[in-house]
C-alpha positions in Angstrom: 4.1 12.5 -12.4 3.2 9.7 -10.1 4.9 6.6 -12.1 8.4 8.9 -12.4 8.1 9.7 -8.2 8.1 5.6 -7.8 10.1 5.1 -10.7 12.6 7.4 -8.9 12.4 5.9 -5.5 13.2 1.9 -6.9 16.1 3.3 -8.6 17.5 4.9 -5.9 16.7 1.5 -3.4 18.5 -0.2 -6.4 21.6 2.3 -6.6 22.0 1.9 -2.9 21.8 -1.8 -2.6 18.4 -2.0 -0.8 16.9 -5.3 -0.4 15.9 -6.8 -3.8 12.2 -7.2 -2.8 11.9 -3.0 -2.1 13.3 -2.3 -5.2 10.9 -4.9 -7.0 7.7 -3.8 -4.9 8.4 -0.4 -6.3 8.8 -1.2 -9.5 5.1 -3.1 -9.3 4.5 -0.3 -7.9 5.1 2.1 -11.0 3.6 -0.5 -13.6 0.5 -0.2 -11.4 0.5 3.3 -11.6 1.3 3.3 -15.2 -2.1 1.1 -15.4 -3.7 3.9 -13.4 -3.2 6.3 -15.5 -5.1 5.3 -18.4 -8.3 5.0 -18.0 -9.7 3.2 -14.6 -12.8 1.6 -16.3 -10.3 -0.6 -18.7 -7.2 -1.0 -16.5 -8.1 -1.1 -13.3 -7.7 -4.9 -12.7 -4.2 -5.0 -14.0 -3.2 -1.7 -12.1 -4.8 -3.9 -9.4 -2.7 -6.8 -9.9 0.6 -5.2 -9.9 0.0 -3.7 -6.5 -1.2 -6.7 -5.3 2.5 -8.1 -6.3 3.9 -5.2 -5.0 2.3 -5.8 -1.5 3.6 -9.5 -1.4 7.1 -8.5 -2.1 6.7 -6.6 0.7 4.9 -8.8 3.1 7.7 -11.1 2.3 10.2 -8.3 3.0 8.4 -7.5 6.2 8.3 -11.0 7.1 12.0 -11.3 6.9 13.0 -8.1 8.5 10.4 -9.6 11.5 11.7 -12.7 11.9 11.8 -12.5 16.1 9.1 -9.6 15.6 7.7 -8.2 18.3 4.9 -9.7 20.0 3.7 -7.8 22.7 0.1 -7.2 23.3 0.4 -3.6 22.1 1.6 -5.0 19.0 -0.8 -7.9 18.5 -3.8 -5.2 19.6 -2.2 -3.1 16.8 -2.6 -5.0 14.1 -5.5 -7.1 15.5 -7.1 -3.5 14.7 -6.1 -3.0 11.7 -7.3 -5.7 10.4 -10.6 -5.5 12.3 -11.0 -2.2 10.4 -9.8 -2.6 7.2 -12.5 -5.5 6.7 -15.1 -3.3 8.0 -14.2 -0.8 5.8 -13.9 -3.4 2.6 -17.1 -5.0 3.7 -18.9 -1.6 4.2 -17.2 -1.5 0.4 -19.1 -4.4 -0.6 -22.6 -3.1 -2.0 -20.7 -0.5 -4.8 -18.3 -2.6 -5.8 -20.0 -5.1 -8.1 -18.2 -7.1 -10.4 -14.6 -6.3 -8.6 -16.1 -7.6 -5.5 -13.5 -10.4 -5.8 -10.0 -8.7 -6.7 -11.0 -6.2 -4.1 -11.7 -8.7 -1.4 -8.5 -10.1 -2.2 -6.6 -6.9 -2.7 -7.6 -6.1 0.6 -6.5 -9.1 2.3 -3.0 -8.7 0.9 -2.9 -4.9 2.0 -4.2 -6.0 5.7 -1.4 -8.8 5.5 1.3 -5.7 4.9 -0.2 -3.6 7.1 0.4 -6.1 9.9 3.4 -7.3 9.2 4.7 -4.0 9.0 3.2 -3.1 12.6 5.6 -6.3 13.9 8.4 -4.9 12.7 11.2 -3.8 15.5 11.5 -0.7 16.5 14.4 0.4 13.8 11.8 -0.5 11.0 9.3 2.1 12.2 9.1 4.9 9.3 8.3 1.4 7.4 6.0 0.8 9.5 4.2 4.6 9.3 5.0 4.4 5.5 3.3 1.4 4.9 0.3 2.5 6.8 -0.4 5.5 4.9 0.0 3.6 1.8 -2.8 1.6 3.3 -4.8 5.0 4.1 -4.2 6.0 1.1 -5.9 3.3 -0.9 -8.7 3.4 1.5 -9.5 6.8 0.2 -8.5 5.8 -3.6 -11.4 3.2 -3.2 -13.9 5.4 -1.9 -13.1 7.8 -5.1 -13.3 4.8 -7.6 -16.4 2.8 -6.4 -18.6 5.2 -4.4 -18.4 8.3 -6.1 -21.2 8.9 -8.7 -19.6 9.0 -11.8 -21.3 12.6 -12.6 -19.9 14.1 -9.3 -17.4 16.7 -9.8 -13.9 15.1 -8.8 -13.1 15.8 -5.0 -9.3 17.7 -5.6 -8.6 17.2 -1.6 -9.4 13.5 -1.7 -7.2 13.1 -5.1 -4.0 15.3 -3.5 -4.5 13.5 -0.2 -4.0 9.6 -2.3 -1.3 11.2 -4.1 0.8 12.5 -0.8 0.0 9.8 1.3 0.9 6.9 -1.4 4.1 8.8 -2.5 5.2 9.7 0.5 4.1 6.3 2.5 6.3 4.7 -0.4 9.1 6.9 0.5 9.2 6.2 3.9 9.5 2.4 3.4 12.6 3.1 1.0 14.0 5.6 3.8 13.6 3.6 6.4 14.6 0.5 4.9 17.7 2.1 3.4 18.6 3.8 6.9 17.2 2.1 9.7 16.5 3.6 13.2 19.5 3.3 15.8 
């Protein structure tokens, strides 16, 4: 159900002519949730990497969309917060995450990157800009399910429905608002 949703969401950015680089970080997007959905313990890394491509397609989107970006002090507080947190919370991550230390650190850098480059965006960009921060919350709460849960814990339903909405639904509001910007 979650590959066809993204699956679903590049075709349509491809039908109506988005940029090339949303309709490819979707698409990353899906063969990362493909990966997913076998099981974690053998395909997480490659699930992993595919996201991570996803999230440089659209840093470099971002990037371009920005070009002249806003940089006020709200802004720059913004996303110097961001990124404050997030390496808190991948540091606090740190002890539990054993031998994907590594692809995680650097996972999360490329994320963080996103997630402020999308908070530079001008103000016509900015349901890409609340999309792409709850994709960001969204694997915040995915890595707290995959590394810190005990593995014998009963699964935590609220946590699982909260990834799913916040990932689908912070990927469809970068293809909205990318497709129809703000006026």
């Amino acid at each position: 159900m979650k590959v066809s949703g993204i699956v679903v969401l590049a075709l349509i950015a491809f039908a109506a002519g988005g940029p090339w680089l949303l309709w490819a970080a979707l698409a990353a997007s899906a063969v990362g949730d493909l990966f997913l959905a076998g099981k974690p313990e053998r395909w997480l890394l490659p699930g992993m990497g595919a996201f991570f491509l996803a999230h440089v397609f659209y840093v470099i989107l971002f990037w371009q969309l920005g070009e002249g970006a806003d940089g006020t002090v709200p802004v720059k507080i913004g996303q110097l917060v961001l990124v404050l947190a997030g390496a808190a919370y991948i540091r606090w991550l740190a002890p539990w995450l054993g031998q994907m230390r590594l692809p995680v650190f650097a996972y999360g850098a490329v994320i963080l990157v996103m997630g402020a480059a999308a908070i530079a965006l001008p103000g016509e960009w900015r349901l890409v800009t609340l999309g792409a921060l709850m994709f960001i919350a969204s694997d915040a709460i995915l890595a707290h399910q995959l590394f810190c849960r005990k593995p014998e814990a009963p699964p935590n339903k609220p946590a699982s429905y909260a990834v799913w909405f916040l990932y689908f639904f912070g990927q469809a509001a970068i293809t909205w608002g990318l497709l129809h910007p703000a006026g």
